[in-house]
MARVOKE-548324 format. One record per residue (C-alpha): y, z, x. Coordinates in steps of 0.2 Angstrom, whole numbers, plus 5000, padded with zeros to 4 digits. Layout:
! MARVOKE-548324
+------+------+------+
|   yy |   zz |   xx |
+------+------+------+
|    Y |    Z |    X |
...
+------+------+------+
! end
This chain:
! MARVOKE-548324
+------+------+------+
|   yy |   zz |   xx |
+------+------+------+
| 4879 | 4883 | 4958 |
| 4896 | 4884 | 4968 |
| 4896 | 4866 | 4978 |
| 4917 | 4869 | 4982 |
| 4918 | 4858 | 4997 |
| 4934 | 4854 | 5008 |
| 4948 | 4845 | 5001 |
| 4944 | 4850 | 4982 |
| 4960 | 4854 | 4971 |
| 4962 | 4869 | 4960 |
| 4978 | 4870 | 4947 |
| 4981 | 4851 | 4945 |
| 4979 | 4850 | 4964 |
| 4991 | 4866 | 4967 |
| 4980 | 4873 | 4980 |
| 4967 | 4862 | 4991 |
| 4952 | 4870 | 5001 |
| 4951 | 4868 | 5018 |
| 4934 | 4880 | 5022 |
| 4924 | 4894 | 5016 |
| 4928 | 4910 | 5024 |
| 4912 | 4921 | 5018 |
| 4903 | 4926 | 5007 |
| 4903 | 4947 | 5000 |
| 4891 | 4955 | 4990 |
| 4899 | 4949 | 4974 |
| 4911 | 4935 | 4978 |
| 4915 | 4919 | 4992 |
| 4932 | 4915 | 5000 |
| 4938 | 4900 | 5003 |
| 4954 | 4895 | 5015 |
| 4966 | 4886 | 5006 |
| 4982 | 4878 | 5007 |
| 4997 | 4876 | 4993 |
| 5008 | 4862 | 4989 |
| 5021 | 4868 | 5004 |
| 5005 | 4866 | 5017 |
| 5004 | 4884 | 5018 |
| 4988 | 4894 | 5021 |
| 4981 | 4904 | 5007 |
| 4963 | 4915 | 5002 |
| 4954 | 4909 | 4986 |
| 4939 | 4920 | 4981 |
| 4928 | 4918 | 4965 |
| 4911 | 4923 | 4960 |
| 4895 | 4918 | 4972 |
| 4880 | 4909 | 4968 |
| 4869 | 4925 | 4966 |
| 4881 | 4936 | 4956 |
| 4880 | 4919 | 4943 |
| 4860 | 4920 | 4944 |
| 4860 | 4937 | 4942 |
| 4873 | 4940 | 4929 |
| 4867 | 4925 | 4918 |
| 4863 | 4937 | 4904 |
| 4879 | 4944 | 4905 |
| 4892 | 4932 | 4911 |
| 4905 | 4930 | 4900 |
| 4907 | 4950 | 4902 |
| 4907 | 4949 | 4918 |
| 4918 | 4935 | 4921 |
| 4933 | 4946 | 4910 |
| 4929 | 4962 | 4920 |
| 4931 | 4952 | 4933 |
| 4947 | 4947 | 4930 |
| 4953 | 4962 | 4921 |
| 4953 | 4971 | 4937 |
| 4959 | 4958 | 4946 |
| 4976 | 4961 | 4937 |
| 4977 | 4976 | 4939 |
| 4975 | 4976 | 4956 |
| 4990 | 4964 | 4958 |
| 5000 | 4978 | 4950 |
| 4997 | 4988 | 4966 |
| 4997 | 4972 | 4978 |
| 5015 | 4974 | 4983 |
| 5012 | 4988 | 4994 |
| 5012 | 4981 | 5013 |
| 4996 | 4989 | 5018 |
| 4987 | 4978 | 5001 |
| 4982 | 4960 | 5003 |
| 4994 | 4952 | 4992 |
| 4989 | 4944 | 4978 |
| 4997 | 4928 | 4972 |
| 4992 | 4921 | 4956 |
| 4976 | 4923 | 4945 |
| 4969 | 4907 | 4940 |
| 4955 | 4912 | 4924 |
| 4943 | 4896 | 4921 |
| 4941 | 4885 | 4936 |
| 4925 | 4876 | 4931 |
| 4922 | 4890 | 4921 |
| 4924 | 4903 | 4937 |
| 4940 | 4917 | 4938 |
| 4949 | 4912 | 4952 |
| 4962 | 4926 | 4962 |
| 4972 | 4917 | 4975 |
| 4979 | 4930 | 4989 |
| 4990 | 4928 | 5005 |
| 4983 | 4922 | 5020 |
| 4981 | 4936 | 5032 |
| 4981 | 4930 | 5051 |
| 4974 | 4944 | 5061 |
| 4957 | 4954 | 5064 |
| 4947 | 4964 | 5054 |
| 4946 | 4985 | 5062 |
| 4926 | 4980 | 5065 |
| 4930 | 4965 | 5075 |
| 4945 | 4974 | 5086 |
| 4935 | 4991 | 5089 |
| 4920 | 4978 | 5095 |
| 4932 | 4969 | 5105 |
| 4941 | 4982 | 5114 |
| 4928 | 4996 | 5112 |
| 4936 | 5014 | 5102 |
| 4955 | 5015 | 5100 |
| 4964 | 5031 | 5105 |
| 4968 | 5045 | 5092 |
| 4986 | 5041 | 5089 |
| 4984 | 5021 | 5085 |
| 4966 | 5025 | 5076 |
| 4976 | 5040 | 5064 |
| 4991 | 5028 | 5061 |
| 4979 | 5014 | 5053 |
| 4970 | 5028 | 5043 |
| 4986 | 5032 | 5037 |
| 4991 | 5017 | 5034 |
| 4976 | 5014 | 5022 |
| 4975 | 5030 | 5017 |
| 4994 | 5024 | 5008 |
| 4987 | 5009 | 4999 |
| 4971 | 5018 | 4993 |
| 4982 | 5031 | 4986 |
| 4993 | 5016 | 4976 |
| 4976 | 5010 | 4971 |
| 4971 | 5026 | 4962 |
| 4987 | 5029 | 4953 |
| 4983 | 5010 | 4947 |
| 4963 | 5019 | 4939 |
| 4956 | 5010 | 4952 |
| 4941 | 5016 | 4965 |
| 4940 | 5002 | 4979 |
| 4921 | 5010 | 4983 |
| 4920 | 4999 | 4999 |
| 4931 | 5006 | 5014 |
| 4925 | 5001 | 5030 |
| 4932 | 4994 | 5045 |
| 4924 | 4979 | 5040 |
| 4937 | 4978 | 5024 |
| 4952 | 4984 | 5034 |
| 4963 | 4968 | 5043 |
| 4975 | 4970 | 5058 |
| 4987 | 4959 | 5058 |
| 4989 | 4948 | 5074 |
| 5006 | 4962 | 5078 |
| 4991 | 4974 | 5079 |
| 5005 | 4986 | 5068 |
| 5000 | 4983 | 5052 |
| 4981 | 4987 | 5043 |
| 4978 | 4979 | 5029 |
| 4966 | 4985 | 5015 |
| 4953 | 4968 | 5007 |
| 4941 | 4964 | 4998 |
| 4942 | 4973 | 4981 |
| 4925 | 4963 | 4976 |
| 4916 | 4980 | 4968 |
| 4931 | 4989 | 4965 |
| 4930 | 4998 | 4946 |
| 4941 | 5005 | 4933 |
| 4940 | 5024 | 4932 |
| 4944 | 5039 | 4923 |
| 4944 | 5054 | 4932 |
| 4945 | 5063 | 4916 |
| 4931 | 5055 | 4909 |
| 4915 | 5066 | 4916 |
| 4899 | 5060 | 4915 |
| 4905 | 5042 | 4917 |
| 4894 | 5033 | 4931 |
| 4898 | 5016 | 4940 |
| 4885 | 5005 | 4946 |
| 4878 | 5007 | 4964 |
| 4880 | 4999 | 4980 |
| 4877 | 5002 | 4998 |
| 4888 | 4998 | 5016 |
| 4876 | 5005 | 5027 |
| 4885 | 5019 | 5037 |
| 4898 | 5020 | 5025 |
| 4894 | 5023 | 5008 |
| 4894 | 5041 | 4998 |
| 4878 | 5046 | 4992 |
| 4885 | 5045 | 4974 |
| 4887 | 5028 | 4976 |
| 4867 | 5026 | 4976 |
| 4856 | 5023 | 4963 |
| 4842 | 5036 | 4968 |
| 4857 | 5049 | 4966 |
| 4864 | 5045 | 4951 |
| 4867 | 5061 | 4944 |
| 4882 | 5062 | 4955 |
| 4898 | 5055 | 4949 |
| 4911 | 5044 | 4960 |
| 4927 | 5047 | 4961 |
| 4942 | 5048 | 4972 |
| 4933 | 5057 | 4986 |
| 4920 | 5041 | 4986 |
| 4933 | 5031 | 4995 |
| 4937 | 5048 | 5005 |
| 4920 | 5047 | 5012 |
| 4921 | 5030 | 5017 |
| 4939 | 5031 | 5024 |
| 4933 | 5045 | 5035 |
| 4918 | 5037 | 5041 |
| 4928 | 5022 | 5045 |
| 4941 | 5034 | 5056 |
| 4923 | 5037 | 5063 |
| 4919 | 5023 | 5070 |
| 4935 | 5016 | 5077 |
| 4936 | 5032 | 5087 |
| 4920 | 5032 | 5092 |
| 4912 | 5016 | 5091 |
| 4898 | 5019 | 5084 |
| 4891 | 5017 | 5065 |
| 4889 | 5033 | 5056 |
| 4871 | 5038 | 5051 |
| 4870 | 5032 | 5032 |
| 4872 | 5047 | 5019 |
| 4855 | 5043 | 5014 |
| 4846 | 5048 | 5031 |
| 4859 | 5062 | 5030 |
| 4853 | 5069 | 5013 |
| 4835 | 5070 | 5016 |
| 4839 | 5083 | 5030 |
| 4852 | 5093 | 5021 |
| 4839 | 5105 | 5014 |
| 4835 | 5108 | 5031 |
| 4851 | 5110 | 5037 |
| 4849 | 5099 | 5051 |
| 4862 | 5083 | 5048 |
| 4859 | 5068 | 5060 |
| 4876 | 5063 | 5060 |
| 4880 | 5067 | 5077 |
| 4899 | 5075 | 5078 |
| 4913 | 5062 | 5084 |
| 4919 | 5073 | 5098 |
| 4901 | 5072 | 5105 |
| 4903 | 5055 | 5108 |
| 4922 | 5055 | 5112 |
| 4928 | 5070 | 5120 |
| 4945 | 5065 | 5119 |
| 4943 | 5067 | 5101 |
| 4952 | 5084 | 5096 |
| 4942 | 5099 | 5091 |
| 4950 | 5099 | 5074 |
| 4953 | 5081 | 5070 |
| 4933 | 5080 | 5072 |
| 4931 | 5093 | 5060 |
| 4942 | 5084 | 5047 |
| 4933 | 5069 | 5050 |
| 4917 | 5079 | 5046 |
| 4923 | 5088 | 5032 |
| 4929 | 5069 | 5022 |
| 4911 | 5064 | 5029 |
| 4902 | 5080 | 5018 |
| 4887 | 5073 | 5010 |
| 4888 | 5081 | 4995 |
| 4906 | 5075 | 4985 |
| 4910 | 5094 | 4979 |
| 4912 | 5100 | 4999 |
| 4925 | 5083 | 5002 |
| 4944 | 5085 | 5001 |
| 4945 | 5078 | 4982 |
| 4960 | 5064 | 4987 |
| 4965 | 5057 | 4998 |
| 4981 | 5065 | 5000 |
| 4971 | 5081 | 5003 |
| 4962 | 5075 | 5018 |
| 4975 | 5065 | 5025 |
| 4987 | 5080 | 5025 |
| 4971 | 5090 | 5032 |
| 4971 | 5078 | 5048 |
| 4989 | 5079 | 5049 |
| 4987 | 5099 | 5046 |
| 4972 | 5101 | 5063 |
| 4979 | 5090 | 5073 |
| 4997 | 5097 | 5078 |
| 4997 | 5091 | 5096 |
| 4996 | 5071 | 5087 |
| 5011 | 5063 | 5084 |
| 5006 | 5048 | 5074 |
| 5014 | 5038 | 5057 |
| 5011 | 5021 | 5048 |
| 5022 | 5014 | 5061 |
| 5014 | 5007 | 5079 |
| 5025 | 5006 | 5093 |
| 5023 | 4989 | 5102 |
| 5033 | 4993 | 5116 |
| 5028 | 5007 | 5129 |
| 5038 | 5021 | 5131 |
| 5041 | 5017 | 5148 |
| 5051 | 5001 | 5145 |
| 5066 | 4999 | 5137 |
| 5070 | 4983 | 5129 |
| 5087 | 4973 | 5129 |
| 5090 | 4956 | 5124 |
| 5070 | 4956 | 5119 |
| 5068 | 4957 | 5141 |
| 5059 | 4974 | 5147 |
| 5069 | 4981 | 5159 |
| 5062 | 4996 | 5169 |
| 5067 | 5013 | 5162 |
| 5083 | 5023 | 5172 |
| 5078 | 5039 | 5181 |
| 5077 | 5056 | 5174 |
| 5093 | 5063 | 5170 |
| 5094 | 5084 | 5176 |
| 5091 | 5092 | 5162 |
| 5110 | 5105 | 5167 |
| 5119 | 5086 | 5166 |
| 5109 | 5080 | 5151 |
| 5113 | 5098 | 5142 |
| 5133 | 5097 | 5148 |
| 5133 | 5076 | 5142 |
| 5125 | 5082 | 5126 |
| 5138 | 5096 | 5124 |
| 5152 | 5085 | 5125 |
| 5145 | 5070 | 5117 |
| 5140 | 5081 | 5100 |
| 5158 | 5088 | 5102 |
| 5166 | 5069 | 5103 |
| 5155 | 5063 | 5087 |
| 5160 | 5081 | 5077 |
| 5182 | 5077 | 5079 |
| 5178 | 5059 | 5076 |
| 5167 | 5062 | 5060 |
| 5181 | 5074 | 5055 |
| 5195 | 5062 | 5057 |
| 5185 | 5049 | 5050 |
| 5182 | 5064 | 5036 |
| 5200 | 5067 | 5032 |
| 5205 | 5048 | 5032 |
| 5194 | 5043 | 5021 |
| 5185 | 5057 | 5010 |
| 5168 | 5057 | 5006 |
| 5166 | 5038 | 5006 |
| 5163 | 5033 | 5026 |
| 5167 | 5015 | 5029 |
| 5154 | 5003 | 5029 |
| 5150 | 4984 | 5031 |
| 5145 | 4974 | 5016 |
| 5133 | 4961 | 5017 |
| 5127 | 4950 | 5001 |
| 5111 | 4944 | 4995 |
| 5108 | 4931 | 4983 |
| 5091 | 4927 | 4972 |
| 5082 | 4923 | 4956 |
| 5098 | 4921 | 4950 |
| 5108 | 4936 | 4954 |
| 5119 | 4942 | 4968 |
| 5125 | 4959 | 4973 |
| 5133 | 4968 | 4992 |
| 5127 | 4979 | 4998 |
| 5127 | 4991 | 5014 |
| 5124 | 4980 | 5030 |
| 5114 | 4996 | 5036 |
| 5101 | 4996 | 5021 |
| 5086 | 4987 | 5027 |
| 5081 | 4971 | 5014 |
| 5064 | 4963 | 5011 |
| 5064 | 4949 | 5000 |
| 5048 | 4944 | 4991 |
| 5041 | 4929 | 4980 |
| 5041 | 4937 | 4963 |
| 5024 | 4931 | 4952 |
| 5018 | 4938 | 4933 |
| 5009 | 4951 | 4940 |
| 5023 | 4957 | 4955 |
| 5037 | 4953 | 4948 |
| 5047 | 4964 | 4965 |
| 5058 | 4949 | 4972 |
| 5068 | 4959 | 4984 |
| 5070 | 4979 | 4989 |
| 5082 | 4989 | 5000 |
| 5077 | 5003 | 5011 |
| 5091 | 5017 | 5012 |
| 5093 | 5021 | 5031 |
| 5080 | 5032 | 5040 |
| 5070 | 5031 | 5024 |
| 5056 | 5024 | 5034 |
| 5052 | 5038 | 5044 |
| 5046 | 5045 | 5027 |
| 5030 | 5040 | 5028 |
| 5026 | 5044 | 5011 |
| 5041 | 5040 | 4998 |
| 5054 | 5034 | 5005 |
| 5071 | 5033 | 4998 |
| 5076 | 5013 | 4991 |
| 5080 | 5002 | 4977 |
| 5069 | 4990 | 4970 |
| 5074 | 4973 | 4960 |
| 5064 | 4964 | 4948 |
| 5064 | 4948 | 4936 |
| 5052 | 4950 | 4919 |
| 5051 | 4933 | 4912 |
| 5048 | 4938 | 4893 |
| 5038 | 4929 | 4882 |
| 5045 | 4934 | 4868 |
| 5062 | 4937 | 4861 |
| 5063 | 4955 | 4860 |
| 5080 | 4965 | 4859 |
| 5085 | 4979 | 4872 |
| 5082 | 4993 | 4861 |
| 5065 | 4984 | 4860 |
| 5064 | 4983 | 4878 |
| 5070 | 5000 | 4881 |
| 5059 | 5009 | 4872 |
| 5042 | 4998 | 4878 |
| 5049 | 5004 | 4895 |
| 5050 | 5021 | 4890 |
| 5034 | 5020 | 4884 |
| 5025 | 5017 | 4901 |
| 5034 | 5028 | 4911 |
| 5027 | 5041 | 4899 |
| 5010 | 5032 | 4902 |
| 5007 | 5029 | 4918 |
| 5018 | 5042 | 4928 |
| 5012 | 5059 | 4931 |
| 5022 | 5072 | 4924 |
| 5036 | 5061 | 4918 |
| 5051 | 5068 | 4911 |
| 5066 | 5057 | 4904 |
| 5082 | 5064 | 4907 |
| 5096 | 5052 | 4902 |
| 5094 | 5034 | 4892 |
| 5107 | 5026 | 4887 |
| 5116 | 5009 | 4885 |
| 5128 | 5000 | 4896 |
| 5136 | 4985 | 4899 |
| 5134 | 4978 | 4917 |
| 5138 | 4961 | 4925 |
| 5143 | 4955 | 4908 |
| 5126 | 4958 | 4899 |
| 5119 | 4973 | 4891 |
| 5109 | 4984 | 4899 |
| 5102 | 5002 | 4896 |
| 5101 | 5014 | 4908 |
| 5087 | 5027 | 4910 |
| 5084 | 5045 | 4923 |
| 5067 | 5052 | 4924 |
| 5055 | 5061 | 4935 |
| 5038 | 5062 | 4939 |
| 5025 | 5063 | 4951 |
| 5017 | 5052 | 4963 |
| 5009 | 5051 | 4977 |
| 5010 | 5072 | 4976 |
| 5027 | 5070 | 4977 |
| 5041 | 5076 | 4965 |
| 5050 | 5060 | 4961 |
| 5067 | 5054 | 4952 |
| 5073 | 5037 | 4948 |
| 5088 | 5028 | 4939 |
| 5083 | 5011 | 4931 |
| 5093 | 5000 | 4924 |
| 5088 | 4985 | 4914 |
| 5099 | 4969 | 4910 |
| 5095 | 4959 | 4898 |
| 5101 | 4941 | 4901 |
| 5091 | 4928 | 4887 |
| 5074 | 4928 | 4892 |
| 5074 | 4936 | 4908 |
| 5076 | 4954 | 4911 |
| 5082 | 4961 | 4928 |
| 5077 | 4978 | 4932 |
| 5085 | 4989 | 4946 |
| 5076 | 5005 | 4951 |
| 5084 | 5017 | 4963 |
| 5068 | 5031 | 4968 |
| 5068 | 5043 | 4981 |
| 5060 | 5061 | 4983 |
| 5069 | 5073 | 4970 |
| 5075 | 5082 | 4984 |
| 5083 | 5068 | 4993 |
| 5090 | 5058 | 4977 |
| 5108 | 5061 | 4978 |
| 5109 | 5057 | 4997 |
| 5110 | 5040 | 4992 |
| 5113 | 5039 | 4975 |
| 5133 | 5034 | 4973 |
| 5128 | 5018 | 4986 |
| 5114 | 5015 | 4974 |
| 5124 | 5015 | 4961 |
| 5139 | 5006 | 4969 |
| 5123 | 4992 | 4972 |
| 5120 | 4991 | 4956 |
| 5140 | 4989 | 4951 |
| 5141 | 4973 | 4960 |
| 5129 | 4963 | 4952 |
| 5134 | 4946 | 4946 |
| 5123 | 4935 | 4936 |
| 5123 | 4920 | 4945 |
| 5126 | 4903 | 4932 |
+------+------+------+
! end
């Protein structure tokens, strides 16, 4: 029996609880703090998932963890929890260890401030609808999406997907493979209970519960449950009660979509969730939404971090003639600017240093640094400008540092690399490797592309290999907006220096 009371130490007294959070079907969380005082999540296995997987335990303890790193590979996408470190035996018990995030979950915001418009409500979903989809790519099915398991972080911008407590491998090329049934009432697909097991999961099971969720924060109410629903179906007469019956603001065609990824029967649901998010996108033209949530008003301006009122309207004959002109000013300057100095517009340099390396790079390129672990080992990543307005694959580079366990040689290395790009990207074709010599070290150099996320993707990795640490830079963007940035990339990846 788990008797983890406050102040015990995990990890040689690395992390030390503070107080349990909850308790899931399968698992309990537990608030934490590390060495540096600051809050983390600690979740294990709970009492009754011992008792009833005594038999079994041993099994279930590796599935258990198996998964769990898995799941870290996709934890570095910012609507994911992160995941910090797996800890296998503590008192004989896996152990994940995840950031703390301070906030509210989408059940508790909805109950406090009743149903949230259709433009914040969508741009949550999407938000979600991104990391389920980073999820699936990783042959994982989270299986328990509801608002319940979604966080808002105390910025109210940002949805974060939890609790992956019955998340499973699957194999959507594997038919007739079946994974063991559970229930969230009002938010589970019917091929997720045991009394219709004939039916298989996959991803349109967290498709249902996606929708279902986009259902109750934009009406407030809990769906009917698929079961009730089913034992009318033959009648034709579903219980669930339309979302635009109970919101009238709701769009016409947005409460359609939500019914059609609600379908009781998997075959009639959008089959991804790419499908059903670009069907929301697709019926309701007159919303304007994306993963990013405004925090200022419209209405007010900002300067200095002080609202100000906005100005009055301008006539639209003086905003027309002031555009003119203005448009006109910008075209003889970008010329001038054009003949001066070619191709190659002027820009400031700023520098980042980390993990020892350093490299400039353009001041207007947006940089997020990270805490690099085993299982993300993304220590920093530059956003190319305006790239976040693609709300799908946006155009950056990505830095990592691989700690190897072994000596291995780059051609070693290079073709182990190669090897998983083949593996786990759709459609990958390699269109250039070769080896190069950069910031001193050698280094190979690969081109491919693929698809992700349904999109027609193409990178440039390089690799340098620097004694037991590997340093990987990956310039990615759509194929068709690759070589927008791809000389900066490059001139990036130029002036890395290995730092002594």
């Amino acid at each position: 029996m788990i008797d983890w009371q406050p102040g015990k130490l995990l990890k040689n007294g690395k992390y030390s609880l503070t107080r349990e959070l909850g308790q899931g079907g399968f698992g309990i969380t537990y608030l934490a703090k590390n060495q540096d005082g600051q809050p983390v999540v600690i979740k294990t296995l709970n009492t009754t998932t011992i008792h009833q997987q005594s038999l079994n335990f041993e099994k279930f303890k590796e599935d258990f963890y198996q998964e769990a790193i898995r799941l870290a590979k996709c934890s570095h996408h910012s609507h994911i929890v992160n995941i910090i470190e797996l800890i296998p035996d503590v008192e004989g018990l896996p152990c994940i260890v995840m950031e703390y995030v301070s906030g509210q979950t989408l059940f508790e915001l909805v109950q406090q401030q009743g149903f949230l418009s259709s433009e914040i409500a969508l741009a949550y979903i999407e938000q979600i609808g991104s990391a389920l989809q980073s999820v699936h790519q990783q042959g994982i099915l989270h299986r328990d999406i509801k608002p319940h398991n979604i966080l808002i972080r105390d910025n109210q911008k940002d949805a974060v997907l939890i609790d992956f407590g019955i998340a499973r491998e699957f194999d959507p090329k594997k038919v007739g493979a079946h994974l063991t049934s559970f229930e969230s009432q009002g938010y589970t697909p019917i091929e997720q209970l045991a009394s219709y097991s004939k039916y298989q999961s996959s991803y349109y099971t967290d498709v249902y519960g996606l929708a279902a969720t986009l259902y109750f924060i934009l009406t407030g109410q809990t769906p009917v449950d698929a079961r009730n629903r089913a034992l009318f179906a033959s009648q034709e007469k579903d219980p669930l009660i339309p979302p635009q019956s109970l919101n009238p603001k709701i769009d016409n065609k947005l409460s359609q979509a939500i019914l059609e990824g609600m379908e009781i029967y998997p075959e009639n649901r959008p089959q991804t969730i790419s499908t059903w998010l670009n069907l929301l996108r697709e019926t309701s033209p007159k919303l304007s939404y994306s993963t990013t949530i405004q925090s200022v008003p419209p209405s007010v301006n900002t300067n200095q971090g002080k609202p100000t009122l906005s100005t009055p309207p301008i006539s639209k004959k003086r905003m027309g003639l002031g555009l003119s002109i203005l448009v006109s000013l910008i075209t003889i300057f970008s010329i001038g600017i054009y003949l001066i100095f070619g191709k190659n517009l002027p820009y400031n340099l700023a520098k980042y240093s980390g993990q020892g390396l350093s490299l400039e790079y353009p001041s207007h390129w947006t940089l997020s640094s990270y805490e690099p672990n085993t299982f993300n080992p993304v220590f920093a990543q530059l956003l190319a400008p305006n790239s976040g307005n693609n709300k799908v694959f946006p155009s950056k580079l990505v830095l990592e540092i691989i700690h190897l366990s072994q000596p291995s040689s780059l051609e070693e290395i290079t073709e182990q690399t190669i090897q998983e790009i083949k593996q786990f990207l759709p459609n990958a074709t390699l269109i250039e490797n070769q080896k190069i010599t950069l910031a001193g070290s050698q280094a190979y150099q690969l081109i491919y592309t693929g698809e992700e996320e349904q999109e027609l993707i193409k990178r440039k990795q390089v690799g340098i290999l620097d004694n037991n640490k590997l340093y990987v830079m990956t310039y990615e963007a759509k194929i068709d907006q690759y070589s927008q940035y791809e000389k900066l990339a490059d001139k990036i990846m130029n002036s890395v220096q290995l730092l002594p």
